[in-house]
Backbone as JSON Lines, residues from 0, in Angstrom:
{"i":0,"aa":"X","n":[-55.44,-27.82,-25.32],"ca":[-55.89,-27.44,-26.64],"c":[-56.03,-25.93,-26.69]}
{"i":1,"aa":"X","n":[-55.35,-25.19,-27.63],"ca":[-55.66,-23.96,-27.82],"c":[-57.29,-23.22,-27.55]}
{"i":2,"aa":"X","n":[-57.41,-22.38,-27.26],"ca":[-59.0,-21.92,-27.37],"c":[-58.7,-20.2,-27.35]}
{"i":3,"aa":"X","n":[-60.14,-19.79,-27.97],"ca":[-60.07,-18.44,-28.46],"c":[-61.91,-18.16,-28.2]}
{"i":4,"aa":"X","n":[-61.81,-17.03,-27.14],"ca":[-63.38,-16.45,-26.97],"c":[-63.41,-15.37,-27.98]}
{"i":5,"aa":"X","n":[-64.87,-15.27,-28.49],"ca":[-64.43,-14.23,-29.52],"c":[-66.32,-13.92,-29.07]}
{"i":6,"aa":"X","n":[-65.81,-12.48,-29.16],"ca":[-66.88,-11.97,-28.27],"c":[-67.51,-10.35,-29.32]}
{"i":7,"aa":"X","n":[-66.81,-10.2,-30.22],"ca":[-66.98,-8.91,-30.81],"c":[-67.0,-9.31,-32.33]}
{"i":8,"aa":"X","n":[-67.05,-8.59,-33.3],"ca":[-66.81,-8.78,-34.54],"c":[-65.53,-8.97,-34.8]}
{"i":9,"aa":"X","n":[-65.36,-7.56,-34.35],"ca":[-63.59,-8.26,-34.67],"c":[-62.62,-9.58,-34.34]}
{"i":10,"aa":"X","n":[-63.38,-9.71,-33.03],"ca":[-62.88,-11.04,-33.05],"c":[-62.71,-12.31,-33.56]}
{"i":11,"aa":"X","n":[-64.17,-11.82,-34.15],"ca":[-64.56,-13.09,-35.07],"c":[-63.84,-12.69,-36.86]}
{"i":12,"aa":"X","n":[-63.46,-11.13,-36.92],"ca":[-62.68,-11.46,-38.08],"c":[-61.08,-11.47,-38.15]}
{"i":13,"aa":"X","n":[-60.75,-11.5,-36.97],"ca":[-59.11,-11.52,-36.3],"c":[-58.96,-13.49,-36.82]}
{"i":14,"aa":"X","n":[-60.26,-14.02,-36.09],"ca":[-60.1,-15.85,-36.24],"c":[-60.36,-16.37,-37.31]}
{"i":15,"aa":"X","n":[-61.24,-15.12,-38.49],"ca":[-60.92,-15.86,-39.88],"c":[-60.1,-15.61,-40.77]}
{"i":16,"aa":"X","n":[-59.22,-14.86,-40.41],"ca":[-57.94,-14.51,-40.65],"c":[-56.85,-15.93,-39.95]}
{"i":17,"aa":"X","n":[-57.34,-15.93,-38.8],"ca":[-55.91,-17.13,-38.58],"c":[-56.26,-18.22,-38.92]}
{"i":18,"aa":"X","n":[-57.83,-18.74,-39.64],"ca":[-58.16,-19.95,-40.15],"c":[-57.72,-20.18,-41.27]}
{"i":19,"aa":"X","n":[-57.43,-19.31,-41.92],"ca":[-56.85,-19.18,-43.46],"c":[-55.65,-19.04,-43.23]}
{"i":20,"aa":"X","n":[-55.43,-19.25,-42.28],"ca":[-53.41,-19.29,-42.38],"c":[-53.19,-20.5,-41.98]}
{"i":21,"aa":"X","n":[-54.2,-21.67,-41.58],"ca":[-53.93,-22.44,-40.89],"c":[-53.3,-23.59,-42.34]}
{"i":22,"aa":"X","n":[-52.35,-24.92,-41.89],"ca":[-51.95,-25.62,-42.36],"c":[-53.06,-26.44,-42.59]}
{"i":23,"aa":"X","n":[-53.48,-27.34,-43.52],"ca":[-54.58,-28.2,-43.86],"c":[-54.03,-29.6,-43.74]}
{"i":24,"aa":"X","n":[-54.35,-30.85,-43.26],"ca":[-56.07,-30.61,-42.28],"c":[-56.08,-30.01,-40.78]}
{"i":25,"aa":"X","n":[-56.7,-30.21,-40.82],"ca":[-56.86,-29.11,-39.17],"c":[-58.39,-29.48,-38.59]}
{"i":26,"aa":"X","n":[-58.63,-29.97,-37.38],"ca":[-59.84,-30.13,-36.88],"c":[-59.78,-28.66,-35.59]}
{"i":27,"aa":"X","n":[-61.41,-28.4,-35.44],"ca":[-61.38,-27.2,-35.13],"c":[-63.18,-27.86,-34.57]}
{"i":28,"aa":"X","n":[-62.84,-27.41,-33.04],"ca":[-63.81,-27.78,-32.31],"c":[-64.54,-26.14,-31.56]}
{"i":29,"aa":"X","n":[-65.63,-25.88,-31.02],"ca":[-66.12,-24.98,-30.91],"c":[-67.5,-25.51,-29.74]}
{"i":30,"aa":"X","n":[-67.33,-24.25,-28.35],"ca":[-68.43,-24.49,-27.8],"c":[-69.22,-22.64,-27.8]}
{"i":31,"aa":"X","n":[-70.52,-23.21,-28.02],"ca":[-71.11,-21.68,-28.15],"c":[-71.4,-21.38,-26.76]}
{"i":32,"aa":"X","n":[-70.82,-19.84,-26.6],"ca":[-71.36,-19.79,-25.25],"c":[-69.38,-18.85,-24.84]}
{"i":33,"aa":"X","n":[-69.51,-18.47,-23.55],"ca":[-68.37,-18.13,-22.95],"c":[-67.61,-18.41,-22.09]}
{"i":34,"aa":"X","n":[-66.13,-18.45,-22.06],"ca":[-66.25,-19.14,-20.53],"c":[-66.87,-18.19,-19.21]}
{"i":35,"aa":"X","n":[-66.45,-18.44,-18.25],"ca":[-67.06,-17.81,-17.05],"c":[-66.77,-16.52,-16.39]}
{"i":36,"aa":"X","n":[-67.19,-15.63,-16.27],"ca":[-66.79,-13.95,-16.24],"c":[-66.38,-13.74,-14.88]}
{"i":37,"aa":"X","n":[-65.26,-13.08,-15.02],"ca":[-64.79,-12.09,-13.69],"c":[-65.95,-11.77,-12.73]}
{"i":38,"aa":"X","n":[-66.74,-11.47,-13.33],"ca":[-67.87,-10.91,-12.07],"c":[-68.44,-11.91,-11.5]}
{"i":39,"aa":"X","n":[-68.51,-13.21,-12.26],"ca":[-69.21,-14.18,-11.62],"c":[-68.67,-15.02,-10.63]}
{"i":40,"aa":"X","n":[-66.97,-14.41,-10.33],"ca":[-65.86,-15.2,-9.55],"c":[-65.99,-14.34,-8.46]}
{"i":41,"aa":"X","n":[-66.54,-13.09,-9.02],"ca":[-66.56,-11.92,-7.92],"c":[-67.96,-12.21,-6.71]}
{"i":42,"aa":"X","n":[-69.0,-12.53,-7.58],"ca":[-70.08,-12.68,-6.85],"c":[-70.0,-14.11,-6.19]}
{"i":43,"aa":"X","n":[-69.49,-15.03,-6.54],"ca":[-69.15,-17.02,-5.96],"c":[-68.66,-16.07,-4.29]}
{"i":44,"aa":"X","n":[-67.17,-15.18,-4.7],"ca":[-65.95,-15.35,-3.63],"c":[-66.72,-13.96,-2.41]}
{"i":45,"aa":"X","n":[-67.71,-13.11,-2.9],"ca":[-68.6,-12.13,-1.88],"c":[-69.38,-13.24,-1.36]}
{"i":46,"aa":"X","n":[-70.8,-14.33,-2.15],"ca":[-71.7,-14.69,-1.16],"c":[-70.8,-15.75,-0.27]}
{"i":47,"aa":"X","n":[-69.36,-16.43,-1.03],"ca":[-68.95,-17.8,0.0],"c":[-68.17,-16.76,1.31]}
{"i":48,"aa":"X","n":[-68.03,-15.44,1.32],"ca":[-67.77,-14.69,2.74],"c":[-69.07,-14.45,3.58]}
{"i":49,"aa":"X","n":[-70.08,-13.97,2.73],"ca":[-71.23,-13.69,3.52],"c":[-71.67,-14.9,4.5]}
{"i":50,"aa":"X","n":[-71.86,-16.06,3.53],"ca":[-72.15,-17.45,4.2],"c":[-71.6,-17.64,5.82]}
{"i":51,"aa":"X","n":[-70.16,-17.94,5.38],"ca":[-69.24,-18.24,6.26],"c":[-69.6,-17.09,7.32]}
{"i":52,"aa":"X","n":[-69.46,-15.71,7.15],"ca":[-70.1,-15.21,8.2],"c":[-71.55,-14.95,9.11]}
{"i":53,"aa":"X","n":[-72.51,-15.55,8.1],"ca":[-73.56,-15.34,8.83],"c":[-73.88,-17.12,9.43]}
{"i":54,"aa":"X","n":[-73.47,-17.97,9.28],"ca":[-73.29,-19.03,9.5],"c":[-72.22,-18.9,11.01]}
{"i":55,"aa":"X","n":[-70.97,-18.14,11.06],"ca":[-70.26,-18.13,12.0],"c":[-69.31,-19.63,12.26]}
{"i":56,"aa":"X","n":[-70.01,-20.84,11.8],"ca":[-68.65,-22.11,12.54],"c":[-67.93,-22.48,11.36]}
{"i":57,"aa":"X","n":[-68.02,-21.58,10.1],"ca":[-66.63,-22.06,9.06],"c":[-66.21,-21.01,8.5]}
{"i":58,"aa":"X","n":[-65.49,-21.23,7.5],"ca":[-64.2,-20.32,7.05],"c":[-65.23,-20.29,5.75]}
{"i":59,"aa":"X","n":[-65.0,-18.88,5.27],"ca":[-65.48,-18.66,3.75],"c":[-64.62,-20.03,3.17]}
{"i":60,"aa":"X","n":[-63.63,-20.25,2.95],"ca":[-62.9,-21.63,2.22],"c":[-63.59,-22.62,2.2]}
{"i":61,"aa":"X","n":[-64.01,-22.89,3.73],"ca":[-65.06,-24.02,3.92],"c":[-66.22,-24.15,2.78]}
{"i":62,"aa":"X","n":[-66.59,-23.18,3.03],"ca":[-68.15,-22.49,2.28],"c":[-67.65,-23.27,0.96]}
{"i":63,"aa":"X","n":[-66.81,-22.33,0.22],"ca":[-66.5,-23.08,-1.1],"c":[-66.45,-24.01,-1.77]}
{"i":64,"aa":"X","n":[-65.51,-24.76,-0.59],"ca":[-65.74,-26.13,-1.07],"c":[-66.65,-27.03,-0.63]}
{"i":65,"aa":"X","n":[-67.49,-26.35,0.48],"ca":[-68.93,-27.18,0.39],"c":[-70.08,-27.13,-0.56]}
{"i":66,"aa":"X","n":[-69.47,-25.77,-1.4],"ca":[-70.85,-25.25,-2.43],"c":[-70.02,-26.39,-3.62]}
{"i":67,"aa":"X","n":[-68.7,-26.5,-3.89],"ca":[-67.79,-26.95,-4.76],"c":[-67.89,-28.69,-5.1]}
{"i":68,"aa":"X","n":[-68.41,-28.93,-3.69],"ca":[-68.8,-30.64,-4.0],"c":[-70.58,-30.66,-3.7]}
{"i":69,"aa":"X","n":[-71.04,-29.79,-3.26],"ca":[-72.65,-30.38,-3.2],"c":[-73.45,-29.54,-4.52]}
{"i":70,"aa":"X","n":[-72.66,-28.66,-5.1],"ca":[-73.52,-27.53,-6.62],"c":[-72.66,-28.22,-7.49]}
{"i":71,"aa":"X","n":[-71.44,-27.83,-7.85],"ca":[-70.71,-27.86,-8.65],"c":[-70.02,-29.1,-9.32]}
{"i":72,"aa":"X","n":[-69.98,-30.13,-8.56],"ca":[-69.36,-31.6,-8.73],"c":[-70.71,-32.02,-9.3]}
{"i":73,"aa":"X","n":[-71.74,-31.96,-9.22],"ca":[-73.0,-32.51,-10.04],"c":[-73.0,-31.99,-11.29]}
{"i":74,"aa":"X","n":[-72.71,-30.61,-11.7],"ca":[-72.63,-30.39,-12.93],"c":[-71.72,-30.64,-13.81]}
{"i":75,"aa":"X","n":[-70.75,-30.62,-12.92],"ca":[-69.57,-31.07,-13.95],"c":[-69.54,-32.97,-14.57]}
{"i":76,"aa":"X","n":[-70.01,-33.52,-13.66],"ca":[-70.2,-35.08,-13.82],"c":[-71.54,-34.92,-14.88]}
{"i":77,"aa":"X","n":[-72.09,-34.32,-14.5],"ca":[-73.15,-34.22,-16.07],"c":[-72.77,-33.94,-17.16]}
{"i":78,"aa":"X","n":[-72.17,-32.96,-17.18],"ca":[-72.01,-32.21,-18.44],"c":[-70.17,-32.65,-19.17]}
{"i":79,"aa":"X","n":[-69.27,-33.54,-18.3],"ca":[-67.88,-33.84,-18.79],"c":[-67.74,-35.41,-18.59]}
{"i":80,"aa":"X","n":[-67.57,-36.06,-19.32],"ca":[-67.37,-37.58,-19.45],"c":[-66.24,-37.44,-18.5]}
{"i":81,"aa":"X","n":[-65.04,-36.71,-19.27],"ca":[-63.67,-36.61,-18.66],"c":[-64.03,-36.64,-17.08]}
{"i":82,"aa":"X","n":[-64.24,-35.42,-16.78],"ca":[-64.29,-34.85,-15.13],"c":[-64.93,-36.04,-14.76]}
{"i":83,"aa":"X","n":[-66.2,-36.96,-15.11],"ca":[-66.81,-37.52,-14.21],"c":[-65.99,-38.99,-14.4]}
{"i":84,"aa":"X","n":[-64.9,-39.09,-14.99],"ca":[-64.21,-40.41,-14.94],"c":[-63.61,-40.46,-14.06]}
{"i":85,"aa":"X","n":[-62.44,-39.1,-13.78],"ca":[-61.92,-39.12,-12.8],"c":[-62.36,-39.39,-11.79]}
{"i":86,"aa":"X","n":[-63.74,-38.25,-11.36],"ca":[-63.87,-37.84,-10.08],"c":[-64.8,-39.58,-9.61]}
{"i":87,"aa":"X","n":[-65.43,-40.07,-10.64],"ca":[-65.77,-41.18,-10.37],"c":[-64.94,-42.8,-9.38]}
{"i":88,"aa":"X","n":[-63.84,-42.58,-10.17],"ca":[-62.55,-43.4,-9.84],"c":[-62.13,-43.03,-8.24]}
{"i":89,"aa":"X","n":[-61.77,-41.77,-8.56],"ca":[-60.82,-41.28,-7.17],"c":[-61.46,-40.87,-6.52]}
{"i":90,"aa":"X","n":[-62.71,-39.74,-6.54],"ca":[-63.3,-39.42,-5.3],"c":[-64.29,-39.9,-4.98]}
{"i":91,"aa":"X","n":[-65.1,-40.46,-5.43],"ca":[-66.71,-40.86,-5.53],"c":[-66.17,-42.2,-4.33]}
{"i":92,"aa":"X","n":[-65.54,-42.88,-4.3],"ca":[-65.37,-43.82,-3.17],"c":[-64.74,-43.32,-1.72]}
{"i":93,"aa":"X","n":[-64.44,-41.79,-1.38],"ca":[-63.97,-41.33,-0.41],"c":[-65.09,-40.91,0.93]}
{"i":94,"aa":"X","n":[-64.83,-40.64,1.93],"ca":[-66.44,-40.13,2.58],"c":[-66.51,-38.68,2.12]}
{"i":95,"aa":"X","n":[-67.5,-38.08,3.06],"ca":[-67.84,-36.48,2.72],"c":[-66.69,-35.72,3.28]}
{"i":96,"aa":"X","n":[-66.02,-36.21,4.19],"ca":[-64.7,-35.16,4.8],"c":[-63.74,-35.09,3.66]}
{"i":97,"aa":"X","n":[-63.69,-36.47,3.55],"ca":[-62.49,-36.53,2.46],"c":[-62.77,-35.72,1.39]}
{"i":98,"aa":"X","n":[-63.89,-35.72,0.66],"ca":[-63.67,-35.37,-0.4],"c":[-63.86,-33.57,-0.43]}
{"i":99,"aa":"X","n":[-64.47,-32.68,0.58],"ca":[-64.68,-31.64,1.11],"c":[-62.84,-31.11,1.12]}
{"i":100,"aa":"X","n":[-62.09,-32.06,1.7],"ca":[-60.63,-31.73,1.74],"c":[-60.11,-31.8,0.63]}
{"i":101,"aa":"X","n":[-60.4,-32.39,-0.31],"ca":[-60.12,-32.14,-1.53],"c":[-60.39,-31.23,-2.34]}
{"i":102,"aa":"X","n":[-61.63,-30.75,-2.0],"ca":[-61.67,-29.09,-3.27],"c":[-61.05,-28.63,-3.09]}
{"i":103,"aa":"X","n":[-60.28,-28.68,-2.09],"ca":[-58.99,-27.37,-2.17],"c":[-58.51,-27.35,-3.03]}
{"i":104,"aa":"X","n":[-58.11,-28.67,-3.82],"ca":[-56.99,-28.58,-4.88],"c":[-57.72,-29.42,-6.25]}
{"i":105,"aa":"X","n":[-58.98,-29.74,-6.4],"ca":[-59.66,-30.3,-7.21],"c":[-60.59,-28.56,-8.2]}
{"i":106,"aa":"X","n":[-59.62,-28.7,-9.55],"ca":[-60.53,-27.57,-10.18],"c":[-62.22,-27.89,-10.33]}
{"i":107,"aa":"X","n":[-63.24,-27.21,-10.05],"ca":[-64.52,-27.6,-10.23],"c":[-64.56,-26.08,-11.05]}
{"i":108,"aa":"X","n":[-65.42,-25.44,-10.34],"ca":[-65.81,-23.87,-11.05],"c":[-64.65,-23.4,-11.74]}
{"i":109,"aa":"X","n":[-63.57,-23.6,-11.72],"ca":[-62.67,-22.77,-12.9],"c":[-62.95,-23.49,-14.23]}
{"i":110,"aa":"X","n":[-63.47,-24.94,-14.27],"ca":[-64.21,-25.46,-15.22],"c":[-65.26,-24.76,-16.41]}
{"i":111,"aa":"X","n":[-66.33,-24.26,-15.4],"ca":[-67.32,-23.97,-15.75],"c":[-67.41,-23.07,-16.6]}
{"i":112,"aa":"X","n":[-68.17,-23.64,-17.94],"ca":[-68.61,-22.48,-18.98],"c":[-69.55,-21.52,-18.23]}
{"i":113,"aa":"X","n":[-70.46,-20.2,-19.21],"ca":[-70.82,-19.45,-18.58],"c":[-72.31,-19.85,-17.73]}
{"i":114,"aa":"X","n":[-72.94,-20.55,-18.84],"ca":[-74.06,-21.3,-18.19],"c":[-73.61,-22.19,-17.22]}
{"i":115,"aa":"X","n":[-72.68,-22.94,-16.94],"ca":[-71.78,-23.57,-15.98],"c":[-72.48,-22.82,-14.6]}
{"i":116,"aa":"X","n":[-72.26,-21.83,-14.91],"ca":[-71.5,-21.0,-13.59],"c":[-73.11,-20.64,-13.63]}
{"i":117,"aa":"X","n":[-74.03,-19.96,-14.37],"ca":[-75.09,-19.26,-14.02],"c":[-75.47,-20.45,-13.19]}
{"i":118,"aa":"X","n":[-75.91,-21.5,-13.62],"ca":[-76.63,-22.35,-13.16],"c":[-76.1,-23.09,-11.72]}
{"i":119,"aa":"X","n":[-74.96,-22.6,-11.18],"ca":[-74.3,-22.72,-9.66],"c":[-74.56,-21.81,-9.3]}
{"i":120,"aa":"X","n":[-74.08,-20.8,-9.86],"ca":[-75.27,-19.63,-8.6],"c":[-76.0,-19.63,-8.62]}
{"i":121,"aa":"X","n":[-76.96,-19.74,-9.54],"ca":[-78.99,-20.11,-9.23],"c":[-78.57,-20.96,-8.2]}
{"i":122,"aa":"X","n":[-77.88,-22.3,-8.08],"ca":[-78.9,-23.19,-7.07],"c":[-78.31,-22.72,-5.79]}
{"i":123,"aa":"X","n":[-76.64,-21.88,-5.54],"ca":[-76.07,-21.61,-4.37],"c":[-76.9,-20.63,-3.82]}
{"i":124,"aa":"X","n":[-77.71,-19.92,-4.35],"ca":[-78.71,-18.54,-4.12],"c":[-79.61,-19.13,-3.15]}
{"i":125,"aa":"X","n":[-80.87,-20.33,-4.53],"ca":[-81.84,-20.74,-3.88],"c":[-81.33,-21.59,-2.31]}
{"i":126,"aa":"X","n":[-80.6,-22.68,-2.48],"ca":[-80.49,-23.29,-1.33],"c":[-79.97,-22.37,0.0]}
{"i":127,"aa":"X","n":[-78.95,-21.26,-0.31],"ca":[-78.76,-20.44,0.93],"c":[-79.92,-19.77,1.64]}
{"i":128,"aa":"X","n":[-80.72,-19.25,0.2],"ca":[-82.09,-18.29,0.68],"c":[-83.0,-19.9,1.9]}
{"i":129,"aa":"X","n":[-83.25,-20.84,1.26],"ca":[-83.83,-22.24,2.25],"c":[-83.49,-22.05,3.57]}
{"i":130,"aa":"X","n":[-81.8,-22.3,3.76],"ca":[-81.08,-22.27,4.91],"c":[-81.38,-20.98,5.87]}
{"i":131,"aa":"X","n":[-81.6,-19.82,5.58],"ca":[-82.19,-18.28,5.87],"c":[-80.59,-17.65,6.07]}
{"i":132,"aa":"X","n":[-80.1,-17.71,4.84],"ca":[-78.75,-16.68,4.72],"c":[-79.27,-15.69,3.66]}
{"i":133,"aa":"X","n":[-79.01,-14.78,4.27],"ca":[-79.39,-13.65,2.7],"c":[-77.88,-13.15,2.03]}
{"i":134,"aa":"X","n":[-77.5,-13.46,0.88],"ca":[-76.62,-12.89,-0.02],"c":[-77.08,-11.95,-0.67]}
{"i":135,"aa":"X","n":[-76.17,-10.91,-1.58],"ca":[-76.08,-9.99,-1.78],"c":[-76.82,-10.38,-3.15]}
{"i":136,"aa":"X","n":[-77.96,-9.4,-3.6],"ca":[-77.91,-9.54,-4.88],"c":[-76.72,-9.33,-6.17]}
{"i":137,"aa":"X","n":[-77.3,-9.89,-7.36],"ca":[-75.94,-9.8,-8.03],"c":[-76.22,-8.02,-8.62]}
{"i":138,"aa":"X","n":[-75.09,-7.12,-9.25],"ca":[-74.85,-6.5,-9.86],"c":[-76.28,-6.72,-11.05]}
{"i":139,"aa":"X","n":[-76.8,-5.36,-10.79],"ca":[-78.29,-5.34,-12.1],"c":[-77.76,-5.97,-13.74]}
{"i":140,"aa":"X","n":[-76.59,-5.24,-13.84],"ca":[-75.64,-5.82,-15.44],"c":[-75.59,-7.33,-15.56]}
{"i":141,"aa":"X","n":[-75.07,-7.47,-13.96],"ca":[-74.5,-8.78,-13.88],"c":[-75.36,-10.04,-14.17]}
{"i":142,"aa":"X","n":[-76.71,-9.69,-13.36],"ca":[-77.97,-10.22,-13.64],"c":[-79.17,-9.99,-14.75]}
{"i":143,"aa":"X","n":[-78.97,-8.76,-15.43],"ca":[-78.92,-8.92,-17.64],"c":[-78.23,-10.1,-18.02]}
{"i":144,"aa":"X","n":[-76.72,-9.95,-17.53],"ca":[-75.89,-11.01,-18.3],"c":[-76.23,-12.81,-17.99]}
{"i":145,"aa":"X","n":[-76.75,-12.56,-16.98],"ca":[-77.38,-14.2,-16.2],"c":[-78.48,-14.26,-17.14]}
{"i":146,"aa":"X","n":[-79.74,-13.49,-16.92],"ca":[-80.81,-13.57,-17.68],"c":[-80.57,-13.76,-19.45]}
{"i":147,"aa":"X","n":[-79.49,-13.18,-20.14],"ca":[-79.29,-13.7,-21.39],"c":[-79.16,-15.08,-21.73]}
{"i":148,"aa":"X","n":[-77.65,-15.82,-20.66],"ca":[-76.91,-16.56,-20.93],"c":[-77.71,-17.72,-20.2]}
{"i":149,"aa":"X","n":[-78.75,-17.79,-19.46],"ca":[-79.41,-18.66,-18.45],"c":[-79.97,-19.41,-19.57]}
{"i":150,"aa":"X","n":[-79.85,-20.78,-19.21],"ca":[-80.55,-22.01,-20.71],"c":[-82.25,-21.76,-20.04]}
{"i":151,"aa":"X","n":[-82.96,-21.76,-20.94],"ca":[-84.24,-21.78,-21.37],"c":[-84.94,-23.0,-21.09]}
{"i":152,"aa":"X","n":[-86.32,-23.3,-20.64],"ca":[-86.51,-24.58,-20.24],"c":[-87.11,-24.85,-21.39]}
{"i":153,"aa":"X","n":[-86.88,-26.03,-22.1],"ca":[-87.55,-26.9,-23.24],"c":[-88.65,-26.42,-23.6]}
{"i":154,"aa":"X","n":[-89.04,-26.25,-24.7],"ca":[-91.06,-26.32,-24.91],"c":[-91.3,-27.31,-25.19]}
């Protein structure tokens, strides 16, 4: 399905410009929010090296796809009917090796909207800090942009 982030004004008057060109009827779906930022692929692919090295018996890769099925496969089964049909069917009956060998080629985080993603690095942070790995803090901007986009707990 087509999709369009629109992040500026203009953007948003570039898309009501192509809504009015559009052929009628037309359904037109919309999630608020962004997808997931360069920096936040930047900060995943720095702490899954740090890990792997201060850990010493796996490969940053490893790291990944261990953060990829024990953070990331929970959110996505929450938050996607789709994703959790699949992963229900095909992987959910495999053991933990198996399915660890599978993130290689199973998209999880390229998924993730932006709250997606904040909310995998919150828990990849907290649980490493548990384990006694220290990662890098994020970028001060980077962590404005977390603190905006971070969901709010209920009142």
């Amino acid at each position: 399905m087509p999709s369009r982030i629109l992040r500026t004004e203009a953007d948003r008057e570039a898309f009501q410009i192509f809504l009015q060109g559009m052929k009628l009827p037309a359904t037109i779906e919309y999630t608020q929010g962004a997808d997931r930022s360069s920096e936040q692929n930047r900060l995943q692919f720095l702490w899954s090296h740090e890990a792997a090295q201060q850990r010493g018996d796996v490969t940053f890769e490893e790291v990944r796809h261990e953060w990829k099925l024990r953070y990331g496969v929970p959110i996505l089964r929450r938050d996607s009917a789709g994703f959790r049909a699949v992963y229900d069917k095909m992987l959910k009956p495999l053991g933990y090796t198996d399915k660890l060998e599978l993130m290689a080629y199973m998209p999880v985080t390229s998924e993730f909207s932006v709250r997606q993603m904040i909310e995998y690095l919150d828990t990849v942070q907290r649980e490493t800090l548990q384990q006694g790995i220290v990662l890098t803090d994020p970028d001060p901007d980077l962590a404005a942009y977390h603190s905006r986009y971070r969901m709010k707990p209920a009142a």
